[in-house]
C-alpha positions in Angstrom: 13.4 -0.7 -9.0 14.8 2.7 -7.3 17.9 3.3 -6.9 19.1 6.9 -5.0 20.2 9.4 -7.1 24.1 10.6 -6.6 24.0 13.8 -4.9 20.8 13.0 -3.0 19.6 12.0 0.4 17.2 9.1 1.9 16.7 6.8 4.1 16.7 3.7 1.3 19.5 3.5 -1.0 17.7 1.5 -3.3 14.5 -0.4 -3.6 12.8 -3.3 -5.3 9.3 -3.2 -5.9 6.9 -6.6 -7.1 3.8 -5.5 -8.4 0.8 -7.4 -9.4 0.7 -8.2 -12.6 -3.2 -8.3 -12.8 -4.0 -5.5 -10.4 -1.0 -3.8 -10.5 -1.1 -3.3 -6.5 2.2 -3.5 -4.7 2.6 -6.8 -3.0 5.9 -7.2 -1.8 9.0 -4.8 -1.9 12.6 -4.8 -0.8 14.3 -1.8 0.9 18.6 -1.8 0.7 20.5 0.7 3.2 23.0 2.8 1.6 25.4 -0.2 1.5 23.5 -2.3 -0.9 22.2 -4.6 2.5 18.8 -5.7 2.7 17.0 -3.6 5.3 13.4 -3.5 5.4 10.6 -6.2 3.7 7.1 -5.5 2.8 4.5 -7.7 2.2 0.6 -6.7 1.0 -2.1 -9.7 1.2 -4.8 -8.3 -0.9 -8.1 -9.6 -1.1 -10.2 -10.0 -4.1 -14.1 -9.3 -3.5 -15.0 -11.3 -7.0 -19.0 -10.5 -6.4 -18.2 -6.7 -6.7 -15.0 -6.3 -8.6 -13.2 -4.7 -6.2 -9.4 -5.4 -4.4 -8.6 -4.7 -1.3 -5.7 -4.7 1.5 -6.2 -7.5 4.1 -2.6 -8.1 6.3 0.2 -5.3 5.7 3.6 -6.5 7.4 7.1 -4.5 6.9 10.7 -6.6 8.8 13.1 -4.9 9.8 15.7 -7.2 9.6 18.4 -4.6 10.9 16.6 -4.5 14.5 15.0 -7.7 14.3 11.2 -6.4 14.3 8.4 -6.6 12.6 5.1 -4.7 12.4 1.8 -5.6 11.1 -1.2 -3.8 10.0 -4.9 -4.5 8.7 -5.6 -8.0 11.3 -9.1 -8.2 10.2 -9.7 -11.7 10.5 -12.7 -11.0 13.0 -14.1 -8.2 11.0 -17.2 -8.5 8.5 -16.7 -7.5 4.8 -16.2 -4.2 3.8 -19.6 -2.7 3.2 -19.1 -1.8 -0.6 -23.2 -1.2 -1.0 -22.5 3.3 -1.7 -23.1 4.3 -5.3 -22.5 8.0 -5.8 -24.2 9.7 -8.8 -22.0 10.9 -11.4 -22.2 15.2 -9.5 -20.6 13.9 -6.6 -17.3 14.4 -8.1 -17.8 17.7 -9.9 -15.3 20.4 -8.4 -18.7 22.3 -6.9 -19.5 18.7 -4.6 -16.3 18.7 -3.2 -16.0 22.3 -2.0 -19.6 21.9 -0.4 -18.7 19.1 1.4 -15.1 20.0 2.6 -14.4 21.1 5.8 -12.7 24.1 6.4 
C-alpha cells in the first residue's frame, strides 16, 4: 500500500497494490482520491508460457469509476504467440554492446 506523504502532491491519495505471490507481477490495484474514495481499478491478466518459462501481459483494463469509463489494452485474442525463439550470447549485455547498438 501507498499512502501520500503530508506535505506532498499527486493525483492518488493512496493506493492498494495485489501482487502475485508466485510471480510477483502486479495483477490488480486500487487507486483512492484524496478523500479516501475509490477512484481508479486495475486489472493485469498475465499469461503463463509453461513450455518456455516465461510470463507475460495478456488484457490490461484500468475503471474509472469517477467518470464511468474504462479502458483496455493488450486484446490479443487474434494474435499468435509471442515469438520467444532470440537467445543472445552472454556480450550482448556488456556496456560496449549497448553503446554500439544505440542510436544517437
Amino acid at each position: 500500500m501507498g499512502t501520500l506523504r503530508p506535505g506532498t502532491s499527486h493525483d492518488y491519495g493512496k493506493r492498494v497494490f495485489y501482487v502475485d505471490e508466485d510471480s510477483w507481477w502486479l495483477a490488480l490495484a486500487d487507486g483512492y482520491d484524496r478523500r479516501n474514495q475509490l477512484w481508479r481499478y486495475y486489472e493485469l491478466h498475465p499469461v503463463n508460457y509453461y513450455d518456455v518459462g516465461f510470463l507475460a501481459a495478456t488484457i490490461e483494463d484500468q475503471y474509472d469509476m469517477t467518470a464511468g469509463r474504462a479502458f483496455f489494452l493488450g486484446l490479443d485474442n487474434e494474435d499468435a504467440a509471442p515469438d520467444v525463439s532470440f537467445r543472445a550470447p552472454d556480450d550482448y549485455f556488456t556496456p560496449a554492446e549497448v553503446r554500439r547498438q544505440g542510436v544517437r
